[in-house]
RODREN-928796 format. One line per 4 residues: their letters; for each residue x, y, z of N, C-alpha, C, O. Coordinates in pm, whole numbers. Layout:
REM RODREN-928796
a) X Y Z X Y Z X Y Z X Y Z | ...
END
This chain:
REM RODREN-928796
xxxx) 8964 1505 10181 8926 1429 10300 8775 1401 10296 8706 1488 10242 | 8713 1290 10346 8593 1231 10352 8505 1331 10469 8518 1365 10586 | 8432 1348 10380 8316 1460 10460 8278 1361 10626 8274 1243 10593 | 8257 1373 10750 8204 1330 10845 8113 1412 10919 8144 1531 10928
xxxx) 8001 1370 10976 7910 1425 11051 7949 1527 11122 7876 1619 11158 | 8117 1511 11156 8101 1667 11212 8186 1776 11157 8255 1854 11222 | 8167 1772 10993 8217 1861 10914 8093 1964 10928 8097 2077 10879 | 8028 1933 10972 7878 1971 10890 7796 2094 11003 7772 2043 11113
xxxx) 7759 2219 10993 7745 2326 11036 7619 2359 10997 7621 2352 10874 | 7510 2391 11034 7345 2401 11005 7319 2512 11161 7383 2522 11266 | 7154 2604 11092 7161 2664 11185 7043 2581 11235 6983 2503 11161 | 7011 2603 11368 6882 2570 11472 6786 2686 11428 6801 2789 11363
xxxx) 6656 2607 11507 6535 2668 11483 6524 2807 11476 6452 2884 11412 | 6644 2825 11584 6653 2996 11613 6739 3095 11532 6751 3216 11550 | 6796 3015 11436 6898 3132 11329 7065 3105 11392 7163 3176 11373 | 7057 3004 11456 7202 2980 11543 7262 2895 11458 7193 2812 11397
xxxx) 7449 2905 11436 7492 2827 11395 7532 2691 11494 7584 2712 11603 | 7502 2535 11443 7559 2481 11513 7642 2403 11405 7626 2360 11290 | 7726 2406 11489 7891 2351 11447 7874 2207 11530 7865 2176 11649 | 7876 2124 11381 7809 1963 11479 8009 1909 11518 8027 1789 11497
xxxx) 8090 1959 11548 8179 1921 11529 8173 1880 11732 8229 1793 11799 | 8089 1980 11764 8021 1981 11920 7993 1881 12004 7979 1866 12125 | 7986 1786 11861 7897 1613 11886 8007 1522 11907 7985 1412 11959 | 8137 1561 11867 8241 1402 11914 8241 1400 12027 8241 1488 12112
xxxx) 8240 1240 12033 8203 1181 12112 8088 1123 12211 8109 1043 12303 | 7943 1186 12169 7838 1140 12196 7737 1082 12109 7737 1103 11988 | 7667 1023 12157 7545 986 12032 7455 1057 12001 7412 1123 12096 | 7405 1074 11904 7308 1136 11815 7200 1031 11769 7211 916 11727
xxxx) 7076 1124 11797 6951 1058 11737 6898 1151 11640 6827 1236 11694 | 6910 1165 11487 6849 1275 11389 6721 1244 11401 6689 1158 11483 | 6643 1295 11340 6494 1308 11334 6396 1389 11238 6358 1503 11261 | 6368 1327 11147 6306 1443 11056 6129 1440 11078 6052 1345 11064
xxxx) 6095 1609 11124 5993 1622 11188 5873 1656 11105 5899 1667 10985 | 5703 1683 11152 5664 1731 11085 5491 1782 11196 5436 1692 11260 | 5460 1858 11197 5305 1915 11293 5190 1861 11239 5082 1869 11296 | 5205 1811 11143 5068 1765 11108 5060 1672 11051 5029 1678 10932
xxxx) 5092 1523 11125 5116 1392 11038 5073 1307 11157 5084 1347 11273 | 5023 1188 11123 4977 1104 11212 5065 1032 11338 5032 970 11439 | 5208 1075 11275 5389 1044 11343 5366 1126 11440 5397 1079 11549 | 5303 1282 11444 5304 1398 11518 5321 1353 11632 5428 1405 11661
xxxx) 5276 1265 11758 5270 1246 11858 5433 1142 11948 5454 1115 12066 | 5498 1117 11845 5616 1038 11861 5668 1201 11939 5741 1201 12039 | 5624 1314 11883 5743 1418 11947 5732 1428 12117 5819 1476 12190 | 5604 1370 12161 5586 1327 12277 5710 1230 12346 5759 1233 12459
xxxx) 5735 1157 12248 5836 1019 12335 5961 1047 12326 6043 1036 12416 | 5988 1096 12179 6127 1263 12162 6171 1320 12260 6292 1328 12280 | 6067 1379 12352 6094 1476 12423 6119 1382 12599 6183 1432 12691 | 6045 1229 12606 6093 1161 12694 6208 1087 12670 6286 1049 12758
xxxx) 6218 1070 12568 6408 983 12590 6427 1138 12574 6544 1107 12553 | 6425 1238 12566 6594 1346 12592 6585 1395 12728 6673 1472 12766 | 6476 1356 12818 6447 1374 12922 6521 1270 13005 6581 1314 13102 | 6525 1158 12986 6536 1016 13059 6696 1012 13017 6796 1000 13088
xxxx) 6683 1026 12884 6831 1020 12862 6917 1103 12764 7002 1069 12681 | 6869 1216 12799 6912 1388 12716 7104 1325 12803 7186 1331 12712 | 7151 1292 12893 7326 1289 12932 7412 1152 12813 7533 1139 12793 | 7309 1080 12760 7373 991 12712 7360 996 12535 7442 957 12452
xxxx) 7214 1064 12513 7201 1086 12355 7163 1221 12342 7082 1266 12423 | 7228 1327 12213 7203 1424 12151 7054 1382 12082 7050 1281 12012 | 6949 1451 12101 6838 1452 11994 6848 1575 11906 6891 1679 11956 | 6811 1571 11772 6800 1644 11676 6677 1630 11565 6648 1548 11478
xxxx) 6622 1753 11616 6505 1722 11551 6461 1832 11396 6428 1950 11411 | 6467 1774 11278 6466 1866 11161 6325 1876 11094 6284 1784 11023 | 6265 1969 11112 6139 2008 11058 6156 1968 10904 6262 2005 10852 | 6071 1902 10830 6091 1886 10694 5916 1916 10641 5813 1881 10698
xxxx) 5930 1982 10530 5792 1971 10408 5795 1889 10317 5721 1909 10221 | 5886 1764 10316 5891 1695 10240 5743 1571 10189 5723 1513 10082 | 5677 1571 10301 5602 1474 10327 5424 1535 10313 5387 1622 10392 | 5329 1482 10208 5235 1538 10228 5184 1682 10306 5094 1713 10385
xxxx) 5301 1754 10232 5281 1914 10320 5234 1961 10492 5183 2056 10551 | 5292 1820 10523 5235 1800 10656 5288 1902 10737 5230 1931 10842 | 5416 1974 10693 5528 2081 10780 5506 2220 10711 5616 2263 10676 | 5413 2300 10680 5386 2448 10593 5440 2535 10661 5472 2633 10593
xxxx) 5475 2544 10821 5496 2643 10903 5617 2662 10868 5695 2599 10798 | 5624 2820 10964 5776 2872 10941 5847 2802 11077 5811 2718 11160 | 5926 2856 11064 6075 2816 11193 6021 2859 11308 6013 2777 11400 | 5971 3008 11330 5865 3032 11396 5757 2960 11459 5741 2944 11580
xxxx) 5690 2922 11371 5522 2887 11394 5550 2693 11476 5493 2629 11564 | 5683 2665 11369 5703 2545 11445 5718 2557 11556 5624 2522 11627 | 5839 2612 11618 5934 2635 11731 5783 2660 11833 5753 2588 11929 | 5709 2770 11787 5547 2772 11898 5483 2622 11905 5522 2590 12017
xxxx) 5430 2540 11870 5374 2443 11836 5438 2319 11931 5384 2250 12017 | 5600 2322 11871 5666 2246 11959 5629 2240 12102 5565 2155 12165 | 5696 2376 12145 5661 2430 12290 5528 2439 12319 5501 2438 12439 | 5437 2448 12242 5315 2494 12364 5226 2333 12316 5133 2321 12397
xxxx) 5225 2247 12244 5204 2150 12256 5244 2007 12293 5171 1912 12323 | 5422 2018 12281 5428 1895 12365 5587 1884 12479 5648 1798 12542 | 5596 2080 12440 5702 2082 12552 5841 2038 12514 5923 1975 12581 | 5848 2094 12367 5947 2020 12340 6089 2123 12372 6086 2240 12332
xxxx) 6231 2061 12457 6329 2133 12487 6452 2046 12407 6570 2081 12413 | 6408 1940 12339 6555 1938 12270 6613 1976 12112 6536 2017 12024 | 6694 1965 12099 6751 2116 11986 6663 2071 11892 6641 1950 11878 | 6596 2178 11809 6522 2173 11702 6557 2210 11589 6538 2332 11599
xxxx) 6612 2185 11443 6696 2292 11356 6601 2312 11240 6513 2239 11195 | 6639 2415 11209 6599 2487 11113 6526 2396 10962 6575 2290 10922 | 6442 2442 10915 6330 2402 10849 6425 2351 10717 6482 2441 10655 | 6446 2185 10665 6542 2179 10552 6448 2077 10455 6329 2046 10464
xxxx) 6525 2050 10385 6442 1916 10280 6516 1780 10313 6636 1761 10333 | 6437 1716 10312 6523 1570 10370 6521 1473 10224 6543 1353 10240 | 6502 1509 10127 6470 1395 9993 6464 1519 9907 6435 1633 9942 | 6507 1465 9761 6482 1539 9631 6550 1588 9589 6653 1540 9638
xxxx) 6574 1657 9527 6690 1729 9459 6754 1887 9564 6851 1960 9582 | 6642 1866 9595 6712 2039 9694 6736 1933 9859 6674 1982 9954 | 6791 1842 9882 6765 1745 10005 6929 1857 10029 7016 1909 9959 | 6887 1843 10183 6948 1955 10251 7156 1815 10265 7171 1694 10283
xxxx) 7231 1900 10249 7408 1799 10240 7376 1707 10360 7365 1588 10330 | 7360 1735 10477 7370 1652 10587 7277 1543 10541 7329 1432 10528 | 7151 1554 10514 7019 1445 10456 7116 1376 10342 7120 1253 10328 | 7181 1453 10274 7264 1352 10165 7318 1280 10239 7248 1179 10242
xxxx) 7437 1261 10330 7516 1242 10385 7466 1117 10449 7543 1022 10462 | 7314 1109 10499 7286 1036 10601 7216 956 10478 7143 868 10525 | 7213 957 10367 7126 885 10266 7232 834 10176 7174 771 10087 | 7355 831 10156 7383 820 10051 7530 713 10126 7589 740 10231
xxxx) 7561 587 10028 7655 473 10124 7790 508 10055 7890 438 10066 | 7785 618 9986 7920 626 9940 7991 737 10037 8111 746 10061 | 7901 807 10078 7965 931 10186 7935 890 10323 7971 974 10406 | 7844 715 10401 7845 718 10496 7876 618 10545 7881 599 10666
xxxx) 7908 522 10440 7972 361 10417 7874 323 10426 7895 316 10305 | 7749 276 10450 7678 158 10398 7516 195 10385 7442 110 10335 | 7464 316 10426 7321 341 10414 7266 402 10306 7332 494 10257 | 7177 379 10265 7112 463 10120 6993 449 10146 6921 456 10046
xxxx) 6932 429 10257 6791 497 10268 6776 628 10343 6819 662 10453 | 6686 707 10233 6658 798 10256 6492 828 10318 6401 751 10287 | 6468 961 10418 6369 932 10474 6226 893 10364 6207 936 10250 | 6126 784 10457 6045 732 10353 5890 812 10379 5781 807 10323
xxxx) 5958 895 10512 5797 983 10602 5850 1053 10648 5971 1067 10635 | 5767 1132 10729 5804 1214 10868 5869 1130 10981 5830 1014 10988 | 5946 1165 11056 6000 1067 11193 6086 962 11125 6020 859 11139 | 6122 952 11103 6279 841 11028 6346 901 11109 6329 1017 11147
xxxx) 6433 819 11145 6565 780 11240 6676 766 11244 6698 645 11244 | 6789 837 11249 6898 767 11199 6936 799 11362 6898 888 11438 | 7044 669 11382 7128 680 11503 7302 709 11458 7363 625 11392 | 7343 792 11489 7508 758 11484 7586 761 11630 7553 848 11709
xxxx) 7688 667 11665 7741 664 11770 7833 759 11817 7863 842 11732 | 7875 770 11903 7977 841 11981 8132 869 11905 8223 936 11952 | 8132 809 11799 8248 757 11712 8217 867 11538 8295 875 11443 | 8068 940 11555 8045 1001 11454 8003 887 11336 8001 928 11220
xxxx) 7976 769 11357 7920 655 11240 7738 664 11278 7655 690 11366 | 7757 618 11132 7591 620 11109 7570 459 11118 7614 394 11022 | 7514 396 11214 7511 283 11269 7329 245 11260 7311 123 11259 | 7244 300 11255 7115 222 11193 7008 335 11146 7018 455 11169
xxxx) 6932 290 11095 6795 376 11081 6713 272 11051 6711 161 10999 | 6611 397 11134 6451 340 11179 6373 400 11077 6411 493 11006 | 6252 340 11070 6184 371 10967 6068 434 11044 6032 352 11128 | 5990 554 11051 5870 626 11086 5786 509 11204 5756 524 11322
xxxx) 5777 453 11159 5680 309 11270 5782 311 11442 5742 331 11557 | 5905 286 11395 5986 280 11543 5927 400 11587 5916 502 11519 | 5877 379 11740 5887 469 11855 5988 552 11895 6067 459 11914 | 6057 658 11926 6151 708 11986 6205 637 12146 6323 649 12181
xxxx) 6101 561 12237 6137 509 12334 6141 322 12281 6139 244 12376 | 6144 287 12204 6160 153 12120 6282 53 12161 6393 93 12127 | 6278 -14 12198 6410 -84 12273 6526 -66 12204 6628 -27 12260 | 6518 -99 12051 6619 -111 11961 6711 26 11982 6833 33 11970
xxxx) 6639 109 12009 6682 273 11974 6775 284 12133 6891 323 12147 | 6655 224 12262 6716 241 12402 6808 102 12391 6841 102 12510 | 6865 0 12344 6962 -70 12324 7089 -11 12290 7198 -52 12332 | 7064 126 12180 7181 168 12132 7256 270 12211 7378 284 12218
xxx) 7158 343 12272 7224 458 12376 7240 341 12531 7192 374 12639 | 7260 307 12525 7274 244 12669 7396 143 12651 7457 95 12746 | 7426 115 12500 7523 34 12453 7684 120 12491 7790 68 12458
END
């Protein structure tokens, strides 16, 4: 059977398993994060769409070191940073690789058009975007530049 978004089980920031199987039927906004990149401040607008509209979209936000070592911290040091700098309360998971050879299955999954029907970009920075709908499809990605409050993005949860 064809792997789907909610085959797929990863723990959160905190050592928790989440069982994305949790997610049918709502939308998802992934997010690959990072504390020290010029993107850093999008976790500001992150944290206002899950505020404005945390009932209509899941945010998921994945710490990555993929990117100019911009992410060195632990799961820890992030999870502080989050919170005491921009207040961040929506789910945060655990520290993975989003590109390369060690790129964490789900990052495959969301990169690759043979396991998600049509996408093969993989993240190109920190803050890349993928949206999937309520239906568990991977329906667009944003590239680091989109805003988190960006119409295109509030077009899709409101759709």
């Amino acid at each position: 059977m064809e792997k789907t978004i909610y085959d797929f089980k990863m723990k959160d920031i905190n050592g928790d398993e989440i069982d994305f199987s949790q997610f049918q039927g709502k939308k998802l906004l992934l997010v690959n994060v990072a504390s020290r990149c010029g993107y850093t401040p999008q976790y500001e607008d992150l944290q206002k769409l899950h505020e404005q509209y945390g009932d209509q979209v899941t945010i998921l936000g994945f710490p990555a070191n993929n990117f100019g070592g911009q992410e060195p911290g632990t799961n820890e040091e992030i999870k502080e940073f989050c919170s005491s700098k921009f207040g961040v309360t929506f789910t945060m998971m655990d520290k993975v690789s989003v590109k390369g050879a060690d790129k964490h299955p789900l990052y495959r999954w969301l990169s690759d058009k043979d396991l998600n029907g049509w996408n093969d970009k993989e993240p190109s920075w920190n803050f890349c975007k993928y949206f999937i709908n309520e239906k568990g499809e991977l329906v667009k990605f944003f590239p680091s530049s989109v805003k988190p409050m960006d119409n295109q993005i509030l077009e899709l949860i409101k759709a």
